[in-house]
C-alpha positions in Angstrom: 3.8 210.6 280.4 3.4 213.1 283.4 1.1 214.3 285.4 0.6 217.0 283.7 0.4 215.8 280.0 -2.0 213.5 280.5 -4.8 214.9 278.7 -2.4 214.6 275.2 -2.7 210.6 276.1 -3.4 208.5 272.8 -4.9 205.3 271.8 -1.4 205.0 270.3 0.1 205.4 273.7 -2.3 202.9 275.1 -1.2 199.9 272.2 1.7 200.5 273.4 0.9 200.3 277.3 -0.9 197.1 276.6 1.6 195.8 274.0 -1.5 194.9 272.0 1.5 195.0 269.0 3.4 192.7 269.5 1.7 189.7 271.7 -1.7 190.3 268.7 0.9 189.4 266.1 -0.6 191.8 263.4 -4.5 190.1 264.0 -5.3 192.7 267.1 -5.0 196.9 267.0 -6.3 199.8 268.8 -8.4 202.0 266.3 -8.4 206.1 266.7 -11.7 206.0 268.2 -9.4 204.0 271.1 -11.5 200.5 270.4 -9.5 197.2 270.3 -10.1 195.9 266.8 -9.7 192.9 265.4 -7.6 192.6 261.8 -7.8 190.7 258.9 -5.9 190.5 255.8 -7.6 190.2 252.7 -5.1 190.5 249.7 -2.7 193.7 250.4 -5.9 195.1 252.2 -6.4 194.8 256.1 -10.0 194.8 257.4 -10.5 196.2 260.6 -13.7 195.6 262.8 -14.3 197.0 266.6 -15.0 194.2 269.2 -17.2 196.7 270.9 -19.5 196.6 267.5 -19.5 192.8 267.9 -20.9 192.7 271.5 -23.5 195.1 270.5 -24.4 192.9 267.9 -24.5 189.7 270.2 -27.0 191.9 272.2 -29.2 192.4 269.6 -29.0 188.5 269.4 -30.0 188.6 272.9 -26.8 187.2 273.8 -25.4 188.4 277.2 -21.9 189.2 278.5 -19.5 187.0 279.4 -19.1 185.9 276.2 -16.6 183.8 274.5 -15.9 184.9 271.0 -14.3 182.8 268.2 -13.0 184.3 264.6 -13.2 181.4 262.2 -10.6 184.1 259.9 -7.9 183.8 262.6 -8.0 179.8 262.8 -7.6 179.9 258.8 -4.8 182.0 259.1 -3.0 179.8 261.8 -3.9 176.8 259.8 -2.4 178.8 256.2 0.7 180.4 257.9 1.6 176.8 259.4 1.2 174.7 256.3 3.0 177.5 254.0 5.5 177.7 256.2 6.6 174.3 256.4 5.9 174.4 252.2 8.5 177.5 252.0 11.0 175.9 254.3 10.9 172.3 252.7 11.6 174.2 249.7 14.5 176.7 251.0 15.9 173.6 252.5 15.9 171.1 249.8 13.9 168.6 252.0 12.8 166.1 249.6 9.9 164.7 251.5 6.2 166.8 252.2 4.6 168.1 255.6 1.0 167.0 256.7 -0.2 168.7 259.7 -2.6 166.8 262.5 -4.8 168.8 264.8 -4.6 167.3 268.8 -8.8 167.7 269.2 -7.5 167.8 272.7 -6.6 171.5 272.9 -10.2 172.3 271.9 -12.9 170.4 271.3 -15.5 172.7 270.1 -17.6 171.7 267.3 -17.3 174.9 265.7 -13.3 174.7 265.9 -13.0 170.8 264.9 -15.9 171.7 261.7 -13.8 174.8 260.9 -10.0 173.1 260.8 -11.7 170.3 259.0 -13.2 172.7 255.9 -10.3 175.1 255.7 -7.1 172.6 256.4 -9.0 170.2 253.3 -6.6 171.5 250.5 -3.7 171.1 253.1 -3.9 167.8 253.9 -4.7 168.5 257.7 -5.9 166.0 259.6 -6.6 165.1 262.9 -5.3 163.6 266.2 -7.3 161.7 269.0 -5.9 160.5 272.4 -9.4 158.8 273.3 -12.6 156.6 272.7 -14.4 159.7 272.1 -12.0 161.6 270.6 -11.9 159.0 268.0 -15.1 159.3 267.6 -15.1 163.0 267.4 -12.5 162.7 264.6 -14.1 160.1 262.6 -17.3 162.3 262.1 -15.2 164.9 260.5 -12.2 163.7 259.1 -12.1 164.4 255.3 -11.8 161.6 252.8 -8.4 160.1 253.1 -7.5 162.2 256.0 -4.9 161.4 258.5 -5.8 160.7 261.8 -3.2 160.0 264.5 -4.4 157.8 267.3 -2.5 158.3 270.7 -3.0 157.1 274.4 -4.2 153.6 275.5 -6.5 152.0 273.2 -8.9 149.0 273.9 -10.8 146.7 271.7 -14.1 149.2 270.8 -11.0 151.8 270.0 -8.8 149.8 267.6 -11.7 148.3 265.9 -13.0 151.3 264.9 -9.3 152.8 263.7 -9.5 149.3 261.8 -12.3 149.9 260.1 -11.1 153.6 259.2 -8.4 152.6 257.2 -10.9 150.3 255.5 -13.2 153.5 254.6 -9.8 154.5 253.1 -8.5 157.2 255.7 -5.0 156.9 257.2 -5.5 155.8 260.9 -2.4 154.9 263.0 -2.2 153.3 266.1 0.9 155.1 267.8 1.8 152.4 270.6 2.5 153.8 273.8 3.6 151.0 275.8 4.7 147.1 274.7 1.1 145.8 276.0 -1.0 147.5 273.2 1.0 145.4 270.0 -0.6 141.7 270.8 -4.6 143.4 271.0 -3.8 145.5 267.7 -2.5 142.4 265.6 -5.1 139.8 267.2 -8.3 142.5 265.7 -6.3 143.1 263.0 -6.4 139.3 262.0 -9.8 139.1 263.2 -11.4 141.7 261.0 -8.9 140.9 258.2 -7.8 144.5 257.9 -4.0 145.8 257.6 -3.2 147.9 260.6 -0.9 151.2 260.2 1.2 151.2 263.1 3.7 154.3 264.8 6.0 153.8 267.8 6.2 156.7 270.6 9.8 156.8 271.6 11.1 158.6 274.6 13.2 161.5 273.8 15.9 162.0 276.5 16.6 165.4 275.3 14.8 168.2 278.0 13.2 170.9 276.8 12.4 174.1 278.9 8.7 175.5 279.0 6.0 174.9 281.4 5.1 171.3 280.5 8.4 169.5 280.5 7.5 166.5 281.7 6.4 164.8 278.0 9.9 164.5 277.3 13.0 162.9 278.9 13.9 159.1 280.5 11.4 159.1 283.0 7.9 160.8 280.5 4.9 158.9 280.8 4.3 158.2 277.5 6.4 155.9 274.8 8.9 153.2 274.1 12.4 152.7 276.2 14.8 152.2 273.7 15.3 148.4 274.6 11.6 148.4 274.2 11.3 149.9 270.7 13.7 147.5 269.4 11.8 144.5 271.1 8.7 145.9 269.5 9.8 146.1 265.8 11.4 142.5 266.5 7.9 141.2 267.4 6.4 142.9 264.4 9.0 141.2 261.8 8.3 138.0 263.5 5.0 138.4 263.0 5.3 139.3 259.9 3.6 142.9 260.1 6.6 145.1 259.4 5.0 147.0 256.5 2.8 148.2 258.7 5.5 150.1 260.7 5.1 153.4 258.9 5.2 156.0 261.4 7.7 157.2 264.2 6.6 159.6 266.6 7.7 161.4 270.0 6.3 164.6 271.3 8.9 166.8 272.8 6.7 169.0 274.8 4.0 171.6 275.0 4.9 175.5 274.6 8.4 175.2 274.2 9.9 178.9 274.2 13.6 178.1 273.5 14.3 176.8 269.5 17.6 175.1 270.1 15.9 172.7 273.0 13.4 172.2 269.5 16.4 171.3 267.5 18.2 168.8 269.7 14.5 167.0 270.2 14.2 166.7 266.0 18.1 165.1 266.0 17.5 162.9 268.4 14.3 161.7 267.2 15.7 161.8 263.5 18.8 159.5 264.7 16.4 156.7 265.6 14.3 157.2 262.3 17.9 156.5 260.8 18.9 153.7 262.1 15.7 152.1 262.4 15.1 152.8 258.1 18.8 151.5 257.7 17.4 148.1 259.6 14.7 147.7 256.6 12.4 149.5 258.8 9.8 150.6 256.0 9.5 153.9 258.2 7.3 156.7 256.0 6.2 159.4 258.9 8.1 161.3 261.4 5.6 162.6 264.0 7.1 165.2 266.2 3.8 165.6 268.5 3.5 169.2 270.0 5.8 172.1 271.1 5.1 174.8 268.6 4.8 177.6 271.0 2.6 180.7 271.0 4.4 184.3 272.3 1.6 185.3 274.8 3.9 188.1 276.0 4.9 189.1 272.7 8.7 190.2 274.2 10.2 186.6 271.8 12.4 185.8 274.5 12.8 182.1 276.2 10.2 183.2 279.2 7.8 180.2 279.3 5.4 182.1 278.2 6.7 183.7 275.2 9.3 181.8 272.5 12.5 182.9 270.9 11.7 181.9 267.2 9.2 182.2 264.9 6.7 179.6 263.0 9.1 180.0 260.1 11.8 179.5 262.2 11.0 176.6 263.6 9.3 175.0 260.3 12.6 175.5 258.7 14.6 174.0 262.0 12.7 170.9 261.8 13.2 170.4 258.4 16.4 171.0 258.4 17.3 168.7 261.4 15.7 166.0 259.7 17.5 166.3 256.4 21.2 167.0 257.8 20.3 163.8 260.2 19.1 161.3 257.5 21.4 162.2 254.4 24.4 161.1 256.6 23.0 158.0 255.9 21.5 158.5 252.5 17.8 158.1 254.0 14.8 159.0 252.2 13.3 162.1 253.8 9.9 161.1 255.8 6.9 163.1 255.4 7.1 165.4 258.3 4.1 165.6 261.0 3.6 167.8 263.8 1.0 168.0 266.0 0.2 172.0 266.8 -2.8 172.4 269.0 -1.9 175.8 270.8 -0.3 177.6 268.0 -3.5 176.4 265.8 -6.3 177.6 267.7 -4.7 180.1 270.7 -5.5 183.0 268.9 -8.8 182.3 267.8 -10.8 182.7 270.9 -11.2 185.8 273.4 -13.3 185.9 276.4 -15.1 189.6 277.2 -16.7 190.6 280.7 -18.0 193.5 282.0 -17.0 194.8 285.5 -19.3 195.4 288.0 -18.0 196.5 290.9 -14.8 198.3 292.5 -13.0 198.3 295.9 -10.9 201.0 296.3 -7.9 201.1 298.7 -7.3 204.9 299.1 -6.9 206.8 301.7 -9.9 208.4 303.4 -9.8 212.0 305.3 -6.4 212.2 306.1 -5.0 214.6 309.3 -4.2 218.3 308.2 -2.0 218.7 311.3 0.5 216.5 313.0 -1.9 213.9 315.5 -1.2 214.7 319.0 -1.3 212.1 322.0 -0.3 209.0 320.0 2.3 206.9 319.4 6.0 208.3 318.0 5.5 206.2 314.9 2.2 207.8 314.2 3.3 210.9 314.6 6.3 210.0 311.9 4.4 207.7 309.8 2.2 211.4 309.5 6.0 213.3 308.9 6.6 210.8 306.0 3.1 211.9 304.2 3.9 215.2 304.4 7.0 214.8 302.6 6.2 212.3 300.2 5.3 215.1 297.4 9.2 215.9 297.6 11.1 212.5 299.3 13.1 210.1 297.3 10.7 207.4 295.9 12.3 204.4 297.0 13.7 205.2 300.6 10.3 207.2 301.4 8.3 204.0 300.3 10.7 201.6 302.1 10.4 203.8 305.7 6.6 203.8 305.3 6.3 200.1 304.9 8.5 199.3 307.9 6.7 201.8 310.1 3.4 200.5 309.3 4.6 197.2 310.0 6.0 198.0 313.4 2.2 199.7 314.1 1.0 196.5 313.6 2.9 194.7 315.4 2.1 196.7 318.1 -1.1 196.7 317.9 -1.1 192.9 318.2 0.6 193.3 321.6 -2.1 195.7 322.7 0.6 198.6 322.8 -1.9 200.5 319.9 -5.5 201.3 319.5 -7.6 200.1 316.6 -8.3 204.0 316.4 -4.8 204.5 316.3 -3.8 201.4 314.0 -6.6 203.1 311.4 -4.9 206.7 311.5 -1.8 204.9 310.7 -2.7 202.6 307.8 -4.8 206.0 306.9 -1.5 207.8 306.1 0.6 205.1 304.9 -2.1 204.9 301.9 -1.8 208.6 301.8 2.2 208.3 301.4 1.6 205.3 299.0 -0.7 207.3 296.7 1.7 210.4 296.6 4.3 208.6 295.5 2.1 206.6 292.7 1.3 209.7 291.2 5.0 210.4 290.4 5.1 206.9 288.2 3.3 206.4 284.8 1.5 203.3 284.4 3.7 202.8 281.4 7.3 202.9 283.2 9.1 200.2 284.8 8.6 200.0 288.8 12.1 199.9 290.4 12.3 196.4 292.5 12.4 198.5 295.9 8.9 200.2 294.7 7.6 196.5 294.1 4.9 196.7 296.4 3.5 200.2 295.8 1.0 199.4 292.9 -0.3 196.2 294.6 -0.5 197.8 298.2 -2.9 200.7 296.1 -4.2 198.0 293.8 -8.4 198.7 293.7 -10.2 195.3 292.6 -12.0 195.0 289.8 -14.9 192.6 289.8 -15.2 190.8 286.6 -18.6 189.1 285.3 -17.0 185.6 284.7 -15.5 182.6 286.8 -11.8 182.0 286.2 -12.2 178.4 286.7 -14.8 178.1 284.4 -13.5 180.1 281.7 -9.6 180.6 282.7 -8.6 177.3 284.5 -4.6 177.7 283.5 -4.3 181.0 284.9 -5.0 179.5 288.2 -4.4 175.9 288.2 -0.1 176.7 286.4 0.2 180.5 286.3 -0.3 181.0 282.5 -0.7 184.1 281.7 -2.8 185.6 279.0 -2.9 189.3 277.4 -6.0 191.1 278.5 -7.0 194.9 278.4 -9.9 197.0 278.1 -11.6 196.8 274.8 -12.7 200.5 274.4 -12.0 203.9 276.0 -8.4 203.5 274.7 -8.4 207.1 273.8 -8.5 207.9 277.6 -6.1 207.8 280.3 -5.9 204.6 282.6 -5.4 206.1 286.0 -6.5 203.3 288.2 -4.0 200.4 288.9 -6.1 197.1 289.7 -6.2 193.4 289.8 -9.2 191.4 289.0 -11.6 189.5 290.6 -14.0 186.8 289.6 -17.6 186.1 290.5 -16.9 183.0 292.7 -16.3 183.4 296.6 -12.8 181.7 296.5 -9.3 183.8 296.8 -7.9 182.1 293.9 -10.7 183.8 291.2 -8.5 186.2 290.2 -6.3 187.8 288.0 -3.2 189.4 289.7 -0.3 188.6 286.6 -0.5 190.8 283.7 1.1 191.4 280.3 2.3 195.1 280.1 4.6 196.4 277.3 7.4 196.8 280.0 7.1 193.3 281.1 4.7 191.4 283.7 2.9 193.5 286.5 0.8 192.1 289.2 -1.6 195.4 288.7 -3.2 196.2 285.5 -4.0 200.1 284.3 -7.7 200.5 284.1 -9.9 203.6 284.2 -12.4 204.6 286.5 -15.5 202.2 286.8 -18.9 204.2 286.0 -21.5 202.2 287.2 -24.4 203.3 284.9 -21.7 202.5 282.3 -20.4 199.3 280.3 -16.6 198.8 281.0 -15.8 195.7 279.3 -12.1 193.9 279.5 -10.8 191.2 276.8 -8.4 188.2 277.4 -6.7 187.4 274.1 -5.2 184.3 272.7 -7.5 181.8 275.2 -8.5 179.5 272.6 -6.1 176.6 273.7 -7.6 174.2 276.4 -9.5 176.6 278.1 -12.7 176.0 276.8 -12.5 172.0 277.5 -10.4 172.5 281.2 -13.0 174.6 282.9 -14.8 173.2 286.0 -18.3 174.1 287.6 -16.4 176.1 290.9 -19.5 177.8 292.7 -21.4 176.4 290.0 -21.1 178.6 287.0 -21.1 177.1 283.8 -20.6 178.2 280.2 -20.8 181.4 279.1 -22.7 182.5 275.4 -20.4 181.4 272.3 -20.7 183.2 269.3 -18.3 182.6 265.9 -18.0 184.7 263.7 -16.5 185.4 260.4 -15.3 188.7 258.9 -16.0 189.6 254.9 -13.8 191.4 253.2 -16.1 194.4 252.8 -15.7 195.3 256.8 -19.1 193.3 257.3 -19.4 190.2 259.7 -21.4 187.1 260.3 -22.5 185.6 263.1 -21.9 181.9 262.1 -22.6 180.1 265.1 -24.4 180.9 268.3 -24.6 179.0 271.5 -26.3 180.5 275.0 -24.9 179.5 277.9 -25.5 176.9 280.7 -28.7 177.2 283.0 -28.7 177.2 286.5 -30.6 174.0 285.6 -28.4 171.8 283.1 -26.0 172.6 285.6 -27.4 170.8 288.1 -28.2 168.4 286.0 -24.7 167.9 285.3 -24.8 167.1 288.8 -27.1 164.5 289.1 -30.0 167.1 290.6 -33.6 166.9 289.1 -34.5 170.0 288.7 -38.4 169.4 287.8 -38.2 167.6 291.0 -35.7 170.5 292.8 -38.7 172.8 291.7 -41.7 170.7 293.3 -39.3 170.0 296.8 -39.2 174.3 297.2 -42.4 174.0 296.4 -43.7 171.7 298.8 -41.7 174.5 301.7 -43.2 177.3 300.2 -46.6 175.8 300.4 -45.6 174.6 304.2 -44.6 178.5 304.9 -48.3 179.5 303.3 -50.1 177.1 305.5 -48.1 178.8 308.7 -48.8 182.5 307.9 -45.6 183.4 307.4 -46.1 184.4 304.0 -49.5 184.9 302.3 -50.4 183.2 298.5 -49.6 186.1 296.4 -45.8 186.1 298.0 -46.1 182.1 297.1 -46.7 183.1 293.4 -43.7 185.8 293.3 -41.2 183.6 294.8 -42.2 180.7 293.1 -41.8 182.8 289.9 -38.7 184.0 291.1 -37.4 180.8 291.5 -38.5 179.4 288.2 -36.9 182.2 286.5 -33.8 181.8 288.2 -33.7 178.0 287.1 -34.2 179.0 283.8 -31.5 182.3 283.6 -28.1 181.5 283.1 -25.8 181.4 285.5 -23.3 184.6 285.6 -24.5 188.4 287.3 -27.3 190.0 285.0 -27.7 193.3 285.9 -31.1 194.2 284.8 -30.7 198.1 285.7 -27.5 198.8 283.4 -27.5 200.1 280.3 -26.9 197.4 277.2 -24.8 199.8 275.4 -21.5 200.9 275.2 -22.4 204.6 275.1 -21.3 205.6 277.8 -17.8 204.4 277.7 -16.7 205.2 274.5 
C-alpha cells in the first residue's frame, strides 16, 4: 500500500500483514472493529470474542497486565482434532488396532491444563505421561479410572512402588526402561509387593529427524536401549519369567519435527523392531512413538523448524499407515498406537498480553537545510546522499550511506573527526535511512541489500513483561512465536520496532518476528500514546513456557486467568491466579521477608536517630516499602488509564 493510500488501510490488510490466518489455524481473526479475536466453533456456528473485552474484564477482576491467558475451548479442540484424526485415519487405512493418546505433563504443568486434559480427553481414552517423582505424582492425582500413564526417565524405589501400586488401583502404568540398570530394581519391588509390573522398552532410533531438538533421536540420544541391549533385556525378562509383562515398545523420534517423511522413516524403523520382536513371542501390545507432532508457528507449512510440512491428519494417517504396511509383511497384529503430543496439545491454548510503556525512537533530529561547510568531504556527501534519497535507487543509495557512515566512524576513532561532526553525520544518514523507508510498505518483502534499513530505523518498544520469565525459548533456542497488537488493527502500523523487556539484560528482547512475507527482525507497530493502552499478544506460547521460565532480575509470574467461551458469545472466567510478590519471590530465594522488613527497619530507624530524615518520612518509606513487598513484581503504572479507550 503507498504512501498515499494509506488512510484506505483495513483490519483485513492488517490479518494479512500479521498472517494472523494462517499461523491461528482458524481459532484467531481480526474483527472489523480491527480487535484480534479469538474463535470458536460451536456446531456450523463460529463464536467470536475480542481479547481486548477479556483484559477489561480481568481488570474489573483486579487483575493486572502482563497476563497470561488460557482458553480451556482451544485445549478441547487440540485434544478432539487429535483423537479424531487418528480415529478417521485408522479407519481410511484399514488399521486394525486403536489409538490412545498420553499427555507429556512436562510441556505444562499447570493445574488448570493437567485438570482440563484430564476432564475433556475422559471419553478419549487420554492419559498421561510423567518423566519424574513428581510428575508421577502429579499424574496419579488426576488420572482417570483406568487411565494410561506412561512412566519415562530414571525411576528409583519411591517411583516404581508407587507405579506398582497404580496398576493395583487398576490404571495402566508402565515403566518404559531407559537404560539396562532399571530391570533388576523393577522386578525385585515387583516380587516384593506381589504386584505384576507393565513394562515398555525405549529403543534408539537411528533414523535423524530435522527440527530444532534433534538430539532424542539417532545412535548416540541419551535416552533408550542399543539394540544389543534390547535383546539382552527381553532375554533377561523370559529368563525371569516376566515376559507377559513386555507389553509396550516405545521410542520418541523428536520434538517439533517440521518435515513428514523424516516422521515416516522414524515409524518404519521403530515398526520393524515391534515386528521382529512380536514374531520372537514377544507379547508386544503398545507402540509408543513419544513426541514430534509439530505445531506451524509460522503458519507458511514448509520444513522451516519452526513451521511443518503436513498436517495432524497427515501425519495421523502416516503413522498408521507405516505401522500397518510394516507389520502385515509379517502378518502382525496391529498394536494400539500411542503418541505422546505435548506441543501440538496445549501450544495454542495459552497467550501472553503486555502493555508497552515506553519508546525510543531512532530518527533523525533537525537535519541541515544547506550543504555543511568546513567539514569533512564525506560529510558534505553523506548530506548529497540525503538530498537525493527522495529520488535515488533504493538499494545503491542505502548501500553508499552505510559505507560512508562507517568510514566517519572510523575516523572519528583516529581523531581525524569531531564528535560534533560524527553527530551531523549519523544525523543525515538516519535522514537518508528514513527517506528511503517511506518508499517500502511494512507488508513487502525487503530486498537482501535493504536488510539493514528497518533495524538501523528500528524504535524499541518496551514491553511490561520479562522474556525469561514468561518467553525462555525465544531467548535460550531462537523459537519464535506469532505476536501482534491486539487492537487498533483498523489503523495503519507506521512504526517498525523491536521489543524490549523489563529486565536490564540485552538478551530481553524480541528482535525475530512472524510477518506474512516471512521472518523480519522489526515488527510494524503504531505510534505509542502514552496516556493510552497499547497492548501486544504472543500466540501459541502454551508449550513449556510456563514451567521453563527463571526469576532473571527477579520478576516472577504474571496473573493467570482461564477462561471458557459459551456458545452464546458470553465467557467465564474459570480460573484466576495473581501473580508472584516481590515477597514469595524472595522467598523462593531463601530471603525472610518478615525479617527483610525489620533489617530496613532497623536503618531507617538508624537514619531517624541521625536527623537525616524526620519520623513522618520513617512512616512513608516504611509504607512504601511494605507496599512494595506486597505488589507484584512487573511496572504498575498507577497514572494510566485502565481502559482501552483510547486505542481502539
Amino acid at each position: 500500500m503507498s504512501l498515499q493510500n494509506r488512510h484506505l488501510w483495513s483490519p483485513a490488510d492488517a490479518a494479512a500483514l500479521y498472517g494472523i490466518n494462517q499461523w491461528g489455524a482458524g481459532n484467531f481473526a481480526v474483527s472489523d472493529k480491527g480487535e484480534v479475536n479469538i474463535v470458536i466453533p460451536f456446531g456450523e456456528m463460529d463464536v467470536s470474542v475480542a481479547l481486548p473485552d477479556i483484559v477489561q474484564a480481568a481488570r474489573d477482576r483486579e487483575h493486572s497486565l502482563p497476563l497470561l491467558l488460557r482458553i480451556e475451548n482451544l485445549l478441547d479442540a487440540r485434544i478432539q482434532l487429535l483423537n479424531e484424526s487418528f480415529a478417521r485415519a485408522i479407519r481410511e487405512t484399514g488399521y486394525s488396532g486403536h489409538y490412545e493418546g498420553v499427555y507429556p505433563v512436562k510441556v505444562n504443568q499447570q493445574s488448570a491444563v493437567i485438570s482440563e486434559i484430564s476432564r475433556y480427553g475422559k471419553p478419549y481414552g487420554h492419559g498421561l505421561e510423567a518423566g519424574s517423582k513428581a510428575e508421577l505424582l502429579l499424574c496419579l492425582a488426576s488420572l482417570n479410572e483406568g487411565g494410561l500413564l506412561i512412566c519415562n526417565g530414571y525411576k528409583d524405589q519411591e517411583f516404581i512402588d508407587l507405579g506398582l501400586w497404580a496398576n493395583k488401583l487398576g490404571h495402566r502404568c508402565f515403566f518404559v526402561i531407559e537404560s539396562p540398570t532399571e530391570l533388576p530394581l523393577i522386578l525385585e519391588r515387583s516380587s516384593s509387593l506381589g504386584i505384576q509390573p507393565l513394562i515398555g522398552l525405549r529403543i534408539k532410533i537411528s533414523a535423524q529427524v530435522g527440527g530444532l531438538w534433534t538430539e532424542t533421536s539417532g545412535d548416540r540420544s541419551s535416552f533408550g536401549l542399543t539394540t544389543a541391549q534390547l535383546v539382552a533385556t527381553v532375554d533377561s525378562l523370559r529368563e525371569a519369567g516376566m515376559l507377559s509383562s513386555l507389553q509396550l515398545l516405545h521410542c520418541h523420534l523428536g520434538s517439533q519435527i517440521p518435515v513428514l517423511e523424516d516422521i515416516r522413516a522414524g515409524v518404519r524403523e521403530a515398526s520393524r523392531f515391534f515386528a521382529d520382536l512380536a514374531a520372537e513371542g514377544v507379547p508386544l501390545q503398545y507402540l509408543d512413538l513419544g513426541g514430534g507432532l509439530a505445531v506451524d508457528y509460522i503458519g507458511n507449512q514448509s520444513n522451516h523448524s519452526h513451521s511443518c510440512d503436513y498436517q495432524t491428519f497427515d501425519y495421523c494417517h502416516c503413522v498408521a499407515e507405516t505401522i500397518k504396511t510394516t507389520l502385515d509383511r509379517k502378518s502382525i497384529p496391529h498394536p494400539t498406537i500411542i503418541t505422546e503430543s505435548g506441543r501440538a496439545t496445549v501450544a495454542h491454548t495459552s497467550i501472553l498480553l503486555f502493555n508497552i510503556l515506553d519508546v525510543m525512537h531512532y530518527q533523525p533530529l533537525d537535519l541541515p537545510d544547506r550543504r555543511p561547510d568546513r567539514c569533512h568531504a564525506l560529510i558534505q556527501k553523506q548530506y548529497d546522499l540525503y538530498r537525493a534519497a527522495d529520488n535515488t535507487d533504493l538499494s545503491s543509495g542505502y548501500v553508499s550511506a552505510v559505507r560512508t557512515r562507517d568510514r566517519i566512524r572510523e575516523l572519528f576513532r583516529a581523531g581525524d573527526i569531531t564528535v560534533r561532526e560524527r553527530a551531523v553525520a549519523e544525523n543525515l544518514f538516519l535522514g537518508i535511512a528514513q527517506a528511503l523507508r517511506q518508499r517500502l510498505t511494512p507488508e513487502q518483502e525487503v530486498p537482501v541489500t535493504l536488510a539493514g534499513l528497518n533495524s538501523s530505523l528500528a524504535d524499541i518498544y518496551y514491553g511490561n513483561f520479562s522474556v525469561f520469565q514468561s518467553l525462555p525459548d525465544s531467548w535460550a533456542i531462537g523459537q519464535m512465536f506469532p505476536i501482534m497488537p491486539i487492537h487498533r488493527l483498523d489503523q495503519y502500523p507506521e512504526r517498525q520496532a523491536s521489543i524490549s523487556d523489563l529486565t536490564c539484560d540485552c538478551d530481553g528482547k524480541l528482535d525475530r518476528f512472524i510477518l506474512s512475507h516471512g521472518e523480519s527482525r522489526t515488527l510494524p507497530l503504531h505510534t505509542f500514546l502514552p496516556q493510552e493502552d497499547y497492548i501486544l499478544g504472543v500466540f501459541l506460547m502454551g508449550a513449556y513456557q510456563e514451567t521453563l521460565g527463571d526469576l532473571h532480575n527477579l520478576f516472577g509470574d504474571t496473573d493467570v486467568i482461564s477462561l471458557r467461551i459459551n456458545e452464546d458469545g458470553s465467557f467465564d472466567i474459570t480460573r484466576e491466579q495473581s501473580g508472584d510478590t516481590v515477597a514469595e519471590i524472595l522467598t523462593m530465594l531463601e530471603y525472610n521477608p518478615t525479617s527483610f522488613y525489620d533489617s530496613f527497619r532497623g536503618r531507617i530507624e538508624g537514619a531517624v536517630k541521625k536527623g537525616v530524615i524526620t519520623v513522618a518520612d520513617r512512616q512513608q518509606l516504611l509504607s512504601r516499602f511494605k507496599n512494595c513487598l506486597n505488589n507484584q513484581t512487573y511496572f504498575k503504572n498507577i497514572s494510566a488509564t485502565d481502559s482501552l479507550k483510547g486505542g481502539q
